[in-house]
Structures are given as structure tokens and as C-alpha cells.
C-alpha positions as CSV (number, residue, x, y, z in Angstrom):
1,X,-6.2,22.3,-2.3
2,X,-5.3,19.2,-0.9
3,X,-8.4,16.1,-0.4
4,X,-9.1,15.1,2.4
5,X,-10.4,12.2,1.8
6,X,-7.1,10.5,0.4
7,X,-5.1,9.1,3.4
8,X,-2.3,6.8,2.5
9,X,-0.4,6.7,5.4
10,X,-2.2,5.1,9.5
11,X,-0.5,4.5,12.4
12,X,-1.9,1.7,14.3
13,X,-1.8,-0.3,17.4
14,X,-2.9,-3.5,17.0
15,X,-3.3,-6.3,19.3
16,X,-4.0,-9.3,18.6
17,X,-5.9,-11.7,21.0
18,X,-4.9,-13.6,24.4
19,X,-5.3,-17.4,23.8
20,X,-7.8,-19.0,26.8
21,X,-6.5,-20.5,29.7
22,X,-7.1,-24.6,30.2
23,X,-9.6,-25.6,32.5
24,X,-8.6,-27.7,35.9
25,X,-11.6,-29.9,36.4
26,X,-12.5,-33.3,36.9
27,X,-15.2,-35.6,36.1
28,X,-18.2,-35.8,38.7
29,X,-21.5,-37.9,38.3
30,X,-23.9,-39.3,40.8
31,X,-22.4,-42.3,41.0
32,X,-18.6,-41.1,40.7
33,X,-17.6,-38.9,43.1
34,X,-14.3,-38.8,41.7
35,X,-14.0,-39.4,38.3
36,X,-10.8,-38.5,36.2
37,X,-9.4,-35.6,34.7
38,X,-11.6,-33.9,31.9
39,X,-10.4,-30.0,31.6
40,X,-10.9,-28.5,28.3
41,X,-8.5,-26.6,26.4
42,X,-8.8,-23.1,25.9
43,X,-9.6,-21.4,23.0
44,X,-6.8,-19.4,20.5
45,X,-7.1,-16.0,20.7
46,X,-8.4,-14.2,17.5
47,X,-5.7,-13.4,14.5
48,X,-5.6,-9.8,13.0
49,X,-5.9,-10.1,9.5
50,X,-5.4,-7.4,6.5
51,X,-7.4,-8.0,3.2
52,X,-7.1,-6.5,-0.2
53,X,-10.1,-4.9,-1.1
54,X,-10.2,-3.5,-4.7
55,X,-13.0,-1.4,-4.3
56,X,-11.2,0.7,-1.9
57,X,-8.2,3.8,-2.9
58,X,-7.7,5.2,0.2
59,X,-7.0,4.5,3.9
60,X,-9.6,7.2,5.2
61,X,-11.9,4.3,7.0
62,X,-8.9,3.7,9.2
63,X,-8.0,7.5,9.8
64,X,-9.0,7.7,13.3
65,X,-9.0,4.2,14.2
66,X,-6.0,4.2,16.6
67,X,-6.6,1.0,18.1
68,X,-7.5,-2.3,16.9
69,X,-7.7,-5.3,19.4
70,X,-9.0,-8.5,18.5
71,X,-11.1,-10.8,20.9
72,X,-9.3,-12.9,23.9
73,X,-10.2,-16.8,23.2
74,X,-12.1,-18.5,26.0
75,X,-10.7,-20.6,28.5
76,X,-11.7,-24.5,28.6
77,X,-14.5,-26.2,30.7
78,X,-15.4,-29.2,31.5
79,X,-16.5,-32.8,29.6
80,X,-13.0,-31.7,27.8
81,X,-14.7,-29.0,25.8
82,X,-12.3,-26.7,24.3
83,X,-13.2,-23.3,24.7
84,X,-14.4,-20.8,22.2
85,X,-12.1,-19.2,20.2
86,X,-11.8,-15.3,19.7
87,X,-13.0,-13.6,16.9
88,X,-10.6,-12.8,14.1
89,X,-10.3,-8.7,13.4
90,X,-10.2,-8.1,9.5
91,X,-9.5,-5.0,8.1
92,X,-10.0,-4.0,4.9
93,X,-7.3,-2.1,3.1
94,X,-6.9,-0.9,-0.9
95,X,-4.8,-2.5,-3.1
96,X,-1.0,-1.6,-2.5
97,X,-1.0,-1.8,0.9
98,X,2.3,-2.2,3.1
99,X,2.2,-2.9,6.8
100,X,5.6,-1.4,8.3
101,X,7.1,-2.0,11.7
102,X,7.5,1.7,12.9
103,X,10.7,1.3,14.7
104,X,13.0,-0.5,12.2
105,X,10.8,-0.2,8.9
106,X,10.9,-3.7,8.5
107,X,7.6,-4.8,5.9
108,X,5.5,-6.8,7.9
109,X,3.0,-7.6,4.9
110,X,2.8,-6.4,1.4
111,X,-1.1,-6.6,-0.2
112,X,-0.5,-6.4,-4.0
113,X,-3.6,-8.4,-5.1
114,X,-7.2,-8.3,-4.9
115,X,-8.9,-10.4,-2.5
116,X,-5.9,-11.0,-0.5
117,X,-5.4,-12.2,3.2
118,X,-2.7,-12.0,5.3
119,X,-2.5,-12.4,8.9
120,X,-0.3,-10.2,10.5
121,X,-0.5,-11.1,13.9
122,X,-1.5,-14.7,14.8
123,X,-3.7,-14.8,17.8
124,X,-2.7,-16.3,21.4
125,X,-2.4,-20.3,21.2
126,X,-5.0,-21.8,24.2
127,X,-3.2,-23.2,27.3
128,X,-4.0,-27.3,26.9
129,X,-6.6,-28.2,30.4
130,X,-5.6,-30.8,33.1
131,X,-6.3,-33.9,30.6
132,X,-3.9,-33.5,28.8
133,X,-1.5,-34.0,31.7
134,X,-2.8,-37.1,33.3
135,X,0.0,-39.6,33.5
136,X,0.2,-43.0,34.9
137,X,1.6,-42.0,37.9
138,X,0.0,-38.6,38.0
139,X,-4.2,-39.4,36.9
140,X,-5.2,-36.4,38.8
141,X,-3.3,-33.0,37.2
142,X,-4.5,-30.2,39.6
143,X,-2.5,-27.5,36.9
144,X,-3.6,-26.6,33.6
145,X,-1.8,-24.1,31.1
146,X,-2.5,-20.7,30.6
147,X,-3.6,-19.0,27.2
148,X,-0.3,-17.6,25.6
149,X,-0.7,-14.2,25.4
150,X,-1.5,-12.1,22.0
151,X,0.8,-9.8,20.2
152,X,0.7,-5.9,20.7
153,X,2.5,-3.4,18.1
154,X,2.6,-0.3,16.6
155,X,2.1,-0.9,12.8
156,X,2.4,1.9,10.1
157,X,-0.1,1.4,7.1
158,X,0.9,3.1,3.9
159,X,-0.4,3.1,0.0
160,X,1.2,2.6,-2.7
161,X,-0.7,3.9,-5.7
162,X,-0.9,1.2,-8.1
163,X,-0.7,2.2,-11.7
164,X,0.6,1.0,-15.3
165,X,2.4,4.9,-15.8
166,X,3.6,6.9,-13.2
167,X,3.8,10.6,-14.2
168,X,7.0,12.5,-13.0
169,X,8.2,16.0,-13.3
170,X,8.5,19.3,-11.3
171,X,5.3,21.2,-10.3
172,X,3.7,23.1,-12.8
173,X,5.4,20.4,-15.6
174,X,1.6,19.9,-16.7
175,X,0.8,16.1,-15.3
176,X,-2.6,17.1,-14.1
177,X,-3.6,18.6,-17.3
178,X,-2.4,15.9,-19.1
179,X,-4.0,13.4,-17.0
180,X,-7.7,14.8,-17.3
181,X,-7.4,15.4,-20.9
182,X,-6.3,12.1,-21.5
183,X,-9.5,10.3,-18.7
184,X,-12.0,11.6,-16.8
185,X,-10.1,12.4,-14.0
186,X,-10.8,16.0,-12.4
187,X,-7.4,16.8,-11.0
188,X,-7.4,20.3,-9.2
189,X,-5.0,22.1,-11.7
190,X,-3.8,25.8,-11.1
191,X,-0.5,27.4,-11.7
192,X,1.2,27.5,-8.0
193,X,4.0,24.7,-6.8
194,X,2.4,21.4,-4.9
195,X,-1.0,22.1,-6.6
196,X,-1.3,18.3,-6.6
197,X,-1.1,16.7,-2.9
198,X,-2.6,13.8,-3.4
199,X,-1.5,11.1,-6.0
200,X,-4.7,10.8,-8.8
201,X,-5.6,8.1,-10.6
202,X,-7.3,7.9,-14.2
203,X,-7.9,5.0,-16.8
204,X,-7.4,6.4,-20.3
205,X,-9.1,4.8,-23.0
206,X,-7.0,3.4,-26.3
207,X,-7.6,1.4,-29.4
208,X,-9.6,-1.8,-29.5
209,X,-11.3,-1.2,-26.2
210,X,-7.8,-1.3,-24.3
211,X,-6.8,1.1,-21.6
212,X,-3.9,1.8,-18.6
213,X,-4.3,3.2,-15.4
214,X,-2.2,6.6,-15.5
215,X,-1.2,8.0,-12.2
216,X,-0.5,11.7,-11.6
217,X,2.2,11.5,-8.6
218,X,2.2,15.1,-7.0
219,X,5.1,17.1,-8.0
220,X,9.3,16.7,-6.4
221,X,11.3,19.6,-5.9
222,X,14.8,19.0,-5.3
223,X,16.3,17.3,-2.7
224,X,12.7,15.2,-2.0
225,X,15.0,12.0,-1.2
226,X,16.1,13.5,2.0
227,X,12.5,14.8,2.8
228,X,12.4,18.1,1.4
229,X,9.2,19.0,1.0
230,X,6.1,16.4,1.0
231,X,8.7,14.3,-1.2
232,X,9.1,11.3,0.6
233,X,5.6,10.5,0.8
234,X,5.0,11.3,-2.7
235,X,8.3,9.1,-4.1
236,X,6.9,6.1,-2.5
237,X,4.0,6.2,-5.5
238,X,6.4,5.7,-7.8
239,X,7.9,2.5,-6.9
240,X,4.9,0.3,-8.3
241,X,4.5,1.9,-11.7
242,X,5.0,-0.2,-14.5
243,X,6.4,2.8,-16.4
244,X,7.5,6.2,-15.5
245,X,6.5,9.1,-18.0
246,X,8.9,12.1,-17.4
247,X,7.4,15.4,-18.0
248,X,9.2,18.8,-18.4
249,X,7.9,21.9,-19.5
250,X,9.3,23.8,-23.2
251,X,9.7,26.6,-21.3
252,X,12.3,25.1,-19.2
253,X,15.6,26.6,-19.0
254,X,17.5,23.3,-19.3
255,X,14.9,20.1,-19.9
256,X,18.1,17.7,-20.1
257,X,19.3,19.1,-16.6
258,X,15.6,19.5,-14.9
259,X,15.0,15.3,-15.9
260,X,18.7,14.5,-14.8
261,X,17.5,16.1,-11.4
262,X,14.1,14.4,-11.8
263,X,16.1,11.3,-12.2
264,X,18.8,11.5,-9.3
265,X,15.9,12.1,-6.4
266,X,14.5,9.1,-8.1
267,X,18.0,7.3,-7.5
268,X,18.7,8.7,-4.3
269,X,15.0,7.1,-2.8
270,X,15.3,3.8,-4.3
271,X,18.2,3.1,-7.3
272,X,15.9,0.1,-8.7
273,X,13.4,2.7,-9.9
274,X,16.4,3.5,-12.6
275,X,15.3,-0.3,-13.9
276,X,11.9,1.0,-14.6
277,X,11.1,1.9,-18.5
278,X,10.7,5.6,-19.1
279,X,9.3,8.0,-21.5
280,X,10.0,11.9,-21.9
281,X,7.2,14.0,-22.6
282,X,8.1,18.1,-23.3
283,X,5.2,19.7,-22.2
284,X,3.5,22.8,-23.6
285,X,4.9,22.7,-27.1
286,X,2.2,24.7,-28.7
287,X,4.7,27.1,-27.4
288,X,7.3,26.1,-29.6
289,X,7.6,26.3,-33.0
290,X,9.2,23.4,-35.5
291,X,12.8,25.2,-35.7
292,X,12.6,25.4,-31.3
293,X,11.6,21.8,-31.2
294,X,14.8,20.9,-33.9
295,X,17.1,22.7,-31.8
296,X,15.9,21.5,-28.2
297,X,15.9,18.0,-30.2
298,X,20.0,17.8,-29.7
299,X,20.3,18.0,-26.2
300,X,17.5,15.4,-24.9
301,X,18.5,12.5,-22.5
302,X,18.5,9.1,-24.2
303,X,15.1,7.8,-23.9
304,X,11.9,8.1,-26.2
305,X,10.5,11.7,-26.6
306,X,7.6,14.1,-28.0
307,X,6.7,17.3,-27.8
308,X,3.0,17.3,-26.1
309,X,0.1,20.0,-25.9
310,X,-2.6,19.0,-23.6
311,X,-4.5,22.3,-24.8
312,X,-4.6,21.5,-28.6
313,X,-4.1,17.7,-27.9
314,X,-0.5,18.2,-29.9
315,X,0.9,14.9,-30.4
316,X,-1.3,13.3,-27.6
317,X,-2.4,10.2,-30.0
318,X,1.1,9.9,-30.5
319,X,2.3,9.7,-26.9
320,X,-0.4,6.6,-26.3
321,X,1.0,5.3,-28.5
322,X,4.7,5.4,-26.7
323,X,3.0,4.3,-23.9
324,X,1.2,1.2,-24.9
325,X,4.3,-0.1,-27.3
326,X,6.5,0.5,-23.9
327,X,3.4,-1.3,-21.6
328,X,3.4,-4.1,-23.9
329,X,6.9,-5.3,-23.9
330,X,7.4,-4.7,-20.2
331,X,4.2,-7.0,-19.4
């Protein structure tokens, strides 16, 4: 049910490397057995670097990649030559990217655009060799630094699908049907709770050539701010959508209560995703007849509605065009 090849969420360690020590040497030639001071520095210790690669929607090349250590600099030699410095480690990661200290949750780095570098640990500094120290009354230094030493951490790697609409609602509301009727997207679609576990991503096509990204975010219960269910990992999605499209099914009991529930986990994750702009779709209207429609019509919260079919495509021209009008002014 669930694919395995969508990670979105690594734990790493990562170190990054130990900058090379100085070099204690001096100056010797056939004719001068004791020349001066001429220790090279040591070379900086290689940085671990995260880069946004657009090509890439998943975190499954890092899966079992517990530990990632980049190369020690070389120390110094003589003739003053500075020692090599360690190579740099790069990972690749998708788009949406956050790099999160484990213990505090502190964001270490945030990739949000393609092509993207950011170094998240700086490698070791070299230690400076005994020329740098020689003095007027001390032209022989017999000390040299060492290489400051890299840094070592944990480091929690999570996705954040990015998207133009976010699609939100219970399971079963009908987001995956919706979303491969409206692209080409093959979400696995059955009628059971959590049939989506991964988030799924399609581009639907519009007028003139345009299109948005549409994002089916696996279905919240209840209570998935306080990590009922898979909900935290799913909410976290929702948070770089441009726009949120509520979904509830007609057959609902109470659509104004089952959004208002929708819309307090959204509040209890993160209260700026209230600030987002939101539609209302009310799913599986070739259900309902014109006089059910009316009547459900007077209790609906305040935001722009239809009544959808993804089976007979009800209304679905009608929707995009909710959705681009809203994408458009929000841009």
C-alpha cells in the first residue's frame, strides 16, 4: 500500500573534516645547515555541503546512509607549503529540504531552490606551521598549531513536498481520485482509511499551456497535531503549499463540522497555515441532487465552494478555475 521508494525523513551523522596540523620544520641546504623557519600550514578540513537537486523527490539515496564523514585536511610540510585540503562531502537532496538538529529541532538549513548550496558544517580550519611564529627574538619556533578539529552531529533530514495546492481532507474524502483525474498521476486509490501514505505529486494541465503542481497529502484523522496516527509527518507537507484545497465528501454527516476539524489540526500544527488561501471542494456530488446541494449550500464555512465529481468530471473545469484565479493573486 504504502511506496517504498518515498523517504522523506534520514537521520544522519555527519562529520565534517579535521583541519591539518602545521608543520615544525626548518630550512636545510648544502650550504645552510641551519636555515630558518619554513613549516607549512595545514590544510582545512573538508565542509559538508547540502545541494538542491530538482531532479530528485525523495530521500531514498540517503536511506541507509547513516554516516557521512568528510576528508581530514593535510598537515603542512616544508618550503612553507600548505597542506592539501580535504575533500568537501556534497549530498544531493530534493527540493524542500530541511536539515534539523535532533535534539532541540532547531533548522540548521532550509533548501527551497534549485541548484542550491549550503554548507552545513564548515570543515576544520588548518593549524598555521612554525613560520608563522618566528619573531625577532624567537627565529627558531620549534611548535606549530594543530588542525582544529571538524564538527560531528546528528542531523535529521526531512521533505517538504513542494506544491502550488495542497489537498486536505479525511481519508476516503476523494483527493487521490481527484488528483489522477485531473494529471497523470497514478495514486493507489481504494476505499480503506490511510490508503495514501505517501504524499503524491501531479502537474495538471490548464488553459493556454499553463499548469500547477497539485499535491495529494495523505489523509488526517483527528487529533494528528499531537501525533495521532502518521499525522505529524503528513501535516508537515502542508506547510509549503501555496494554497490548501479542502475536500469533504457529500455523504458526510456534517461537511461544515468535518472542515472545522480539518482546520483546527491544521491550527494546532502550525497557526500560520490559517494565513494560507483555501478552497472547499464537496466531493462525490453525483450523489446529490440540485435540491441536496441548495440545502447543504446554507451551512458551508466561509470560503469558495463547488460541488465536484471526479467520476463524471462534475464541475471539475470549474474547480481549475478556483484554483488558478486563487494561484494568481496569491503569486
Amino acid at each position: 500500500m504504502d511506496n517504498p521508494n518515498f523517504i522523506d525523513y534520514v537521520k544522519i551523522l555527519f562529520r565534517s573534516g579535521k583541519g591539518g596540523a602545521g608543520s615544525v620544520h626548518f630550512y636545510r641546504a648544502k650550504y645552510i645547515p641551519k636555515g630558518g623557519p619554513d613549516g607549512g600550514d595545514g590544510g582545512r578540513g573538508g565542509h559538508i555541503i547540502l545541494k538542491a537537486n530538482p531532479q530528485m523527490w525523495t530521500l531514498l539515496h540517503l536511506k541507509y546512509r547513516k554516516h557521512i564523514f568528510a576528508e581530514n585536511g593535510q598537515g603542512g610540510m616544508g618550503q612553507n607549503m600548505t597542506g592539501k585540503q580535504g575533500a568537501d562531502q556534497v549530498i544531493e537532496v530534493p527540493v524542500g529540504t530541511i536539515a534539523r538538529d535532533p535534539e532541540t529541532g532547531e533548522v540548521l538549513a532550509e533548501l527551497m531552490e534549485p541548484g542550491q548550496e549550503v554548507i552545513l558544517f564548515f570543515g576544520g580550519r588548518g593549524g598555521l606551521g612554525n613560520n608563522y611564529f618566528k619573531t625577532a627574538v624567537n627565529q627558531a619556533p620549534r611548535y606549530a598549531q594543530p588542525g582544529e578539529e571538524g564538527i560531528e552531529q546528528w542531523v535529521i533530514l526531512e521533505l517538504k513536498v513542494l506544491a502550488d495546492v495542497g489537498l486536505v481532507g479525511f481519508p476516503n474524502a476523494g483527493k487521490s481520485t481527484l488528483l489522477s483525474v485531473l494529471s497523470a498521476a497514478k495514486p493507489e486509490i481504494a476505499d480503506y482509511p490511510f490508503t495514501t501514505l505517501t504524499p503524491k505529486l501531479g502537474i495538471v494541465s490548464y488553459r493556454d499551456n499553463r499548469s500547477f503542481v497539485m499535491a495529494d497529502i495523505p489523509g488526517i484523522i483527528e487529533g494528528a497535531s499531537e501525533g495521532r496516527g502518521l499525522g505529524l509527518r503528513f501535516l508537515r507537507h502542508i506547510e509549503r503549499n501555496s494554497l490548501l484545497l479542502f475536500m469533504v465528501s457529500g455523504e458526510a454527516k456534517d461537511i461544515r463540522k468535518e472542515y472545522d476539524i480539518l482546520l483546527g489540526e491544521l491550527e494546532k500544527h502550525n497557526p500560520e497555515l490559517l494565513t494560507k488561501q483555501r478552497l472547499l471542494a464537496i466531493t462525490k456530488a453525483d450523489l446529490l441532487d440540485e435540491e441536496l446541494e441548495e440545502m447543504l449550500s446554507q451551512d458551508l464555512p466561509d470560503i469558495p465552494y463547488t460541488f465536484i465529481s471526479s467520476h463524471t468530471q462534475k464541475n471539475l473545469d470549474i474547480l481549475k478555475d478556483m484554483i488558478w484565479r486563487k494561484l494568481e493573486k496569491g503569486g
